[in-house]
KOLPA-462541 format. One record per residue: x, y, z of N, C-alpha, C, O in turn. Coordinates in steps of 0.05 Angstrom, whole numbers, plus 5000, padded with zeros to 4 digits. Each point is the difference from the previous one (the first is absolute). Layout:
residues N
XYZXYZXYZXYZ ...
This chain:
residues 358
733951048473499549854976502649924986501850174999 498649564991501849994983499550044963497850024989 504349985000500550124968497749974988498950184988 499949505017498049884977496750135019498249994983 501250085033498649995017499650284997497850105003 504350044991499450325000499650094968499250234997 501349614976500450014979496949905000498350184997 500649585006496749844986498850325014498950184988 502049805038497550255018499550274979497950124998 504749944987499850274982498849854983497650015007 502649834972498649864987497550054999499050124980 499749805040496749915009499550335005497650045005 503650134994499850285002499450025035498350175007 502449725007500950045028501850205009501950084986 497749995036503150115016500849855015498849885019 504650124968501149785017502750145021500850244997 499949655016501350145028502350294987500050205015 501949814957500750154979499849744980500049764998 500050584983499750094971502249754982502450065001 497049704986502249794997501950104977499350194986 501949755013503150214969500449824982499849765002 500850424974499949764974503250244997500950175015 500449704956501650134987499750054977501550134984 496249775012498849944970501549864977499649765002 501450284985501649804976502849975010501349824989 500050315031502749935010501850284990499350234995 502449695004502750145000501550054971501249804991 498850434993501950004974502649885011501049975023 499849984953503349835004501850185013501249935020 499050284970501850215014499250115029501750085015 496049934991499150055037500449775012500249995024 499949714952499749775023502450025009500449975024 501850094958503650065012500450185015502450035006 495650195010500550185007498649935029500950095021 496849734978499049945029502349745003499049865018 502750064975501749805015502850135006501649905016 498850284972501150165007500150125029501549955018 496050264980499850025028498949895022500050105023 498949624968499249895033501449684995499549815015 501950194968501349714999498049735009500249865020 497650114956498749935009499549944970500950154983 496849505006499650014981497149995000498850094980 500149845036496249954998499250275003500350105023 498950034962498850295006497249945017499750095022 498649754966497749915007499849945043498450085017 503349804983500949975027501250225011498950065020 502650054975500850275009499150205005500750165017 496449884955497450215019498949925007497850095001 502849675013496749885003496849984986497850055008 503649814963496650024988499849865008501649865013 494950124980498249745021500049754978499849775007 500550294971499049704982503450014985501950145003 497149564973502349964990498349944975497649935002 503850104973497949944974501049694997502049935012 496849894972499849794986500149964976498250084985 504349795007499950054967500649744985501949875010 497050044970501549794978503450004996501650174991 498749675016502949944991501149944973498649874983 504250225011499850104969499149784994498949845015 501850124951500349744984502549884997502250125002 497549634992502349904995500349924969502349944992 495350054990498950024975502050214988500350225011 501249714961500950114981498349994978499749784987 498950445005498150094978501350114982501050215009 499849764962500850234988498550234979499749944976 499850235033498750254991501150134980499150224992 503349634995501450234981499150044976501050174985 497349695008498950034975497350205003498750054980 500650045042497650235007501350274998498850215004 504649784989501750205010501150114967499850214986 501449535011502450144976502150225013500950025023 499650154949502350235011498650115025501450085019 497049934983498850205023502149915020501750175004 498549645008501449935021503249954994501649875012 498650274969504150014997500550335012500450204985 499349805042500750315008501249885029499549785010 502250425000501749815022496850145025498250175002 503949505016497350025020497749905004498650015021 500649834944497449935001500149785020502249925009 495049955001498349805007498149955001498550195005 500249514989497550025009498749935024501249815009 497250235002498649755021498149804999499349954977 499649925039498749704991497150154986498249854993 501750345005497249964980501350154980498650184991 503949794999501450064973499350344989499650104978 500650025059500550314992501850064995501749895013 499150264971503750104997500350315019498550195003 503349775003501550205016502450104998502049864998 498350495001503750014992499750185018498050154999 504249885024500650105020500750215002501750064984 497750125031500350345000503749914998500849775004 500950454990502550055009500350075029502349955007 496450155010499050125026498549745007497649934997 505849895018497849785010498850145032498149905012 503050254996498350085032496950034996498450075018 500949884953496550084996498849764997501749834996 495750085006499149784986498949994981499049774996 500650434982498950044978501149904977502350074999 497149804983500949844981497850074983497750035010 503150014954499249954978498649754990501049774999 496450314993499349694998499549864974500050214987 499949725006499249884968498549724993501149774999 496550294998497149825000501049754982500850064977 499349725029499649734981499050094979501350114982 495349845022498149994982499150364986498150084986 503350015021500550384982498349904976497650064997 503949804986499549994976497949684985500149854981 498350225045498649694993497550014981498150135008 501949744968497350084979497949895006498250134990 500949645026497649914999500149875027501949985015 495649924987499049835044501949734985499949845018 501550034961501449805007502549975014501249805007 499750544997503349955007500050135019502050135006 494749855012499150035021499049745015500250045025 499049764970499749704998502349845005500049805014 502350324973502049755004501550175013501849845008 499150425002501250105017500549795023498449825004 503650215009501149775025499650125027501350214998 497949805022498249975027502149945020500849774998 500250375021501749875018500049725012497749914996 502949995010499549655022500150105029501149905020 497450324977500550135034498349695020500949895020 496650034964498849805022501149795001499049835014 503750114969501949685012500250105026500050235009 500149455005499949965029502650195015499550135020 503149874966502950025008499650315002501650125015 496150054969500150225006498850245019500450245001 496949515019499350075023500549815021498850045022 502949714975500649835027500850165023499649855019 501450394990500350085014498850155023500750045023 496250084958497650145015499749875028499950115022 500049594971497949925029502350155024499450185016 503349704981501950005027500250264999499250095022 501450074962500250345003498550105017500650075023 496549964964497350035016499949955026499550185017 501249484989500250015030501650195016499450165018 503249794968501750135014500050205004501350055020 497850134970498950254999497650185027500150205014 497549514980497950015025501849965022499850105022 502149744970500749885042502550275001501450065020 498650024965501850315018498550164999501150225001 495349794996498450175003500350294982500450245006 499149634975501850184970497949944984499449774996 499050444992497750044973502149844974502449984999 495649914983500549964981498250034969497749924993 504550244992498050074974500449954975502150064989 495249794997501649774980500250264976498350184998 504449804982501050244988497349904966500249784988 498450355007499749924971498850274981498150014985 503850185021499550294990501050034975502249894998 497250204984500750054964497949855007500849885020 496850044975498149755000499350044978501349824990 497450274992498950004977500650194983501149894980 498750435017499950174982502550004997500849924978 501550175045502450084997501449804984501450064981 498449655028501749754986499049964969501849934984 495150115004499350084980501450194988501649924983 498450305019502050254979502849895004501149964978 500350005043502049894996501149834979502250044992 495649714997500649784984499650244975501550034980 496450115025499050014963500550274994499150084978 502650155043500350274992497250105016497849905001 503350315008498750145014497850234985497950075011 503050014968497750134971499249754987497649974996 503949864998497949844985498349775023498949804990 501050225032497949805013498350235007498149905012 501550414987497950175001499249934973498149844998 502950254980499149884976498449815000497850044992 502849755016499249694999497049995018498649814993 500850285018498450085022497450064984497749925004 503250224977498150254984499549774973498149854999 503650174986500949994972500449574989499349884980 501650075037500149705004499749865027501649875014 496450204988498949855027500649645010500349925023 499849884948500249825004502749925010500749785010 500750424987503049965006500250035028500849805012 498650465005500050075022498549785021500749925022 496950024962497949785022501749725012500049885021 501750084949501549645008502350055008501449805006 500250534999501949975010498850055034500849835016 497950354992498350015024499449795005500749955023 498149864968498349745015502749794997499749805013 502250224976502849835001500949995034500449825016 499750524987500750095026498749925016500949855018 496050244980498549945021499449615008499749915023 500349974958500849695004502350045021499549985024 502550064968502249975025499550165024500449925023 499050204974500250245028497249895014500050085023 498049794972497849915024502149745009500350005024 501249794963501249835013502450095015500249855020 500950244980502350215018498750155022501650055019 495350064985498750145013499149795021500050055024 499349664962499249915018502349735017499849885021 501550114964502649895019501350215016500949925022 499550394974500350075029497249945018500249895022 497850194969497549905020500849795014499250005023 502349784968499049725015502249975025499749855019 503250384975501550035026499450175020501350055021 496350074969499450215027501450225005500250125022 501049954953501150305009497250255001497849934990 502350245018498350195014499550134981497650045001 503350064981499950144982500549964971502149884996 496250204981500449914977501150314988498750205003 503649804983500650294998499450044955501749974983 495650105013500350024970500850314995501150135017 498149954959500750254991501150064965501549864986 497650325008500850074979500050384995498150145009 504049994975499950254999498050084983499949974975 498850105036496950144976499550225008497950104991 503550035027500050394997502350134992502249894999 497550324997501850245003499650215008497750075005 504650124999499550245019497650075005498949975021 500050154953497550025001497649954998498250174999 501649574999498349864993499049674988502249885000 496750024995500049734989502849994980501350194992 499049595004502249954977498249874968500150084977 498449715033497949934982497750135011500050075024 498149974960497450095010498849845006500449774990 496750295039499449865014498449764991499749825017 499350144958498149944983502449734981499949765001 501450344988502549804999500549835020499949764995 500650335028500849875032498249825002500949785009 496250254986497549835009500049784982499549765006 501050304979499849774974502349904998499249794991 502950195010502849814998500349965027499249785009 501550365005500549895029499349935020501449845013 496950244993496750095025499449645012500049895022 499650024948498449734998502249755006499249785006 504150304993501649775000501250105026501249835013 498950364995500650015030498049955025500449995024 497349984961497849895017500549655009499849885021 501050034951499949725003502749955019499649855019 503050274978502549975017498350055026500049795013 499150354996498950125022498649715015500449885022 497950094958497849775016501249754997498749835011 503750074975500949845000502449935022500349775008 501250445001500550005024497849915028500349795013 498350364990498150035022498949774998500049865021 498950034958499649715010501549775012499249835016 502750204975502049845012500050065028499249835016 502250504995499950155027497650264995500250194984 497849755033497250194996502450285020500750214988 499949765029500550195010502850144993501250115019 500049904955503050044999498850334983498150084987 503650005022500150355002501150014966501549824993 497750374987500850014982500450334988498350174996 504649845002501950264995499450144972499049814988 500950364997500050034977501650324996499050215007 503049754982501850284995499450094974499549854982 500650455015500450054971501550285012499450045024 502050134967501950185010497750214975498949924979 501250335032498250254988497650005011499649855019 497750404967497949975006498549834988500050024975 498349765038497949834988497550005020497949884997 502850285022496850085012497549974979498049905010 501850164963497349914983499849665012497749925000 503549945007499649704996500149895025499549755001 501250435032500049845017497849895011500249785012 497750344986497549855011500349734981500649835017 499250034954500149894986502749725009499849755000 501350355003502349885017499349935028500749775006 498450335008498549905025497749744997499349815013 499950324961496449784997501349734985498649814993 503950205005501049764989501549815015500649774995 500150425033500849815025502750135009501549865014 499250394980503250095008498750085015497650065001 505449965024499550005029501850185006499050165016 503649884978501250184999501650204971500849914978 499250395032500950174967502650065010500550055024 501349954956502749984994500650154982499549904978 501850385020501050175025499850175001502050125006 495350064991498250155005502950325002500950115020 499649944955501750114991499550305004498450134987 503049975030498250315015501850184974499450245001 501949714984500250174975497950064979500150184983 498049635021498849924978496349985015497950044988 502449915037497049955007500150125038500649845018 498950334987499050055031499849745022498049855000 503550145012499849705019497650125030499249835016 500450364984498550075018497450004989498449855013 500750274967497149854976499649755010498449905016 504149964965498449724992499749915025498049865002 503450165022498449825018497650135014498549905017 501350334973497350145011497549814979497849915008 503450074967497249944987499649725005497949905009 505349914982499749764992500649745040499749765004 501350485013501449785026497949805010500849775006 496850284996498449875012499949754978498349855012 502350024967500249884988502249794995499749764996 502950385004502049954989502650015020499350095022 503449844977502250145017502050074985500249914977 501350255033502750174983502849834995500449785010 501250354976502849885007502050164979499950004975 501850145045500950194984500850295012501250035021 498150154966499150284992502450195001500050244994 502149615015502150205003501849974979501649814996 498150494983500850054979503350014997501750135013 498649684966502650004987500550224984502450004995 496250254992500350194982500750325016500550224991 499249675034500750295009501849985023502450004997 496649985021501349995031502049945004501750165006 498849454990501149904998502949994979502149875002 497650224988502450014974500050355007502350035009 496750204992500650265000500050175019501350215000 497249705018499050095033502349985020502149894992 497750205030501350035024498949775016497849904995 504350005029499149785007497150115024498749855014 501250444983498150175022497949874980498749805005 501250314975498549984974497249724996497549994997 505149795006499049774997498649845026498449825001 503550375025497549915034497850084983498549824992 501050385002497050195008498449904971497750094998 503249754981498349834991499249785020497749955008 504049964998499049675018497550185016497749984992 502850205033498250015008497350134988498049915010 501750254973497750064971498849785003497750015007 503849714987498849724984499249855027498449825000 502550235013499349915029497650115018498649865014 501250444982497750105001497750014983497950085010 502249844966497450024983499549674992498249865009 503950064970499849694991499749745020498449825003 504050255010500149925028497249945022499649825016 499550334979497950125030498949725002500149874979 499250045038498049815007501249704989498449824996 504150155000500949824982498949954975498850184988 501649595004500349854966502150104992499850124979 502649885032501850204984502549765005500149855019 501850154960502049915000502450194984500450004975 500950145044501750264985503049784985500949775003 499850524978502049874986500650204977498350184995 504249804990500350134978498249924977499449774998 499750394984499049954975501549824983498349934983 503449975012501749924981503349975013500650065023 501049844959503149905004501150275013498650194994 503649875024501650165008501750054979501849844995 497850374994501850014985502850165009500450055024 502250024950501950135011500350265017501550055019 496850084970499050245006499450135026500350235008 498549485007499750045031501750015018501249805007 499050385002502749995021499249845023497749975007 504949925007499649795024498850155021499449895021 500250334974499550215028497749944999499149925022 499250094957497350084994498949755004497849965011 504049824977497949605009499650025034497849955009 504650125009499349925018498850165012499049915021 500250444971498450125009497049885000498450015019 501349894962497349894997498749775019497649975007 505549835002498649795015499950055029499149855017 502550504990500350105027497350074997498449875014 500750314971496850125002498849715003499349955023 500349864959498649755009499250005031497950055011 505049854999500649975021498850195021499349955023 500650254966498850255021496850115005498750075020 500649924943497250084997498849725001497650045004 502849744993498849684997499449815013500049764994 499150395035498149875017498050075007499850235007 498049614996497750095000498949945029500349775007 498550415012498150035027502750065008500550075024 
């Protein structure tokens, strides 16, 4: 099988000749200096051999100015914002990617300064002309492709309006939360469905709505704000491509909502976080349904384990999550500093070792 061929097959919850490899969000800044370091090499993606490549909007070229959503807030060194006029001030520890954030709309009094809030120009032409030739190019080296549109709703919501006050808003001022959600969700079915129309294989949504232990919003919250606008992204894709595979990440436990997430059209769960949820369960309860992608924990092994440590996860996940395919292995989340080089490539030797199947 080649890349794309062994990637749809896990998809469709098949077994495909091996187990296909993701990296999941890539490389912290300080490991990405440290894998060119040792293999003098800059495509990581090519270098383990993942099977797909993501698809993303290209920046803007649009100058917005946001400073009046800011004031003093933003006289601290470091600040920035990005095109949906988040502010950001940069750890001192740039080897991390964690940054401070500071909401536009924090301090917004009423749904009008929710109304005239400004909207990226992600759907000018100049900022997906590139999809079609990529895409090809991509198929004719027999290479998966997955259109990127993760923060999709909740996460890019708290972002704009504060992360306590859009739970607030939820509860307390609903009209605020509904027109900033349906702002989003207007853009995000036309973005959903222009990757549809290049044929990438995969639609990758997602938003963080667990934690360690459990939901982040309650499930009942989830049904009523979100449930209903990720249905429409969902079917608004698929009409365009009936058969395009659709990803949905949220990092923690949200097992209350995967069946619910299934009946809405996700096809694959993202990243079935064995800190937080049993990867041998869920595909006991949920596999016949759904396919994996993931499971190999960033909170332990990997950053604290032995590179012995981190084989004998792969093969765990290989023996239970794994079994029978639907599985697409990979880290949970970014590599962070923490991980030693011993331990990344232990993981893609176990790949390599435990990740063929018959």
């Amino acid at each position: 099988m080649n890349s794309r061929q062994r990637f749809l097959t896990a998809l469709s919850r098949g077994i495909p000749d091996r187990v296909p490899r993701d990296l999941s969000w890539g490389l912290s800044p300080i490991f990405y200096k440290k894998f060119k370091k040792n293999t003098g090499e800059d495509d990581y993606n090519k270098y383990f051999k993942i099977d797909y490549r993501r698809l993303d909007f290209k920046s803007t070229e649009k100058v917005v100015d946001f400073s009046t959503y800011f004031n003093e807030r933003a006289d601290v060194p470091g600040f920035y914002n990005d095109e949906w006029g988040v502010g950001y001030v940069k750890s001192e520890r740039t080897d991390f990617h964690f940054e401070h954030i500071i909401s536009p709309l924090k301090f917004a009094k009423d749904v009008n300064a929710v109304i005239d809030y400004p909207i990226p120009d992600l759907m000018e032409k100049y900022r997906h002309a590139h999809f079609d030739k990529e895409v090809k190019n991509l198929h004719d080296q027999e290479i998966a492709v997955a259109g990127n549109l993760t923060q999709t709703l909740f996460e890019q919501a708290w972002l704009i309006s504060g992360f306590e006050e859009f739970m607030m808003n939820m509860i307390a001022e609903p009209e605020m939360a509904e027109c900033l959600l349906d702002k989003l969700l207007k853009l995000r079915i036309k973005m959903a469905e222009r990757f549809a129309t290049v044929d990438v294989d995969v639609l990758m949504l997602g938003d963080d709505v667990g934690m360690q232990t459990g939901m982040l919003i309650s499930s009942q919250q989830w049904r009523k704000w979100l449930k209903p606008r990720l249905a429409e992204i969902i079917a608004s894709a698929k009409a365009v491509k009936p058969d395009i595979h659709i990803f949905y990440h949220s990092d923690g436990n949200i097992e209350p909502i995967i069946n619910e997430l299934i009946e809405v059209g996700v096809t694959v769960l993202n990243p079935i976080q064995p800190e937080c949820m049993d990867p041998a369960q869920i595909k006991k309860k949920y596999g016949s349904k759904i396919s994996f992608w993931g499971a190999i924990g960033v909170q332990t092994n990997l950053p604290f384990g032995t590179p012995e440590d981190v084989r004998q996860e792969v093969k765990l996940r290989m023996e239970t999550i794994g079994k029978d395919g639907g599985f697409i292995i990979g880290p949970t989340h970014y590599i962070e500093p923490e991980v030693s080089w011993d331990n990344l490539v232990a993981m893609f030797d176990a790949i390599e070792e435990f990740g063929y199947y018959g």
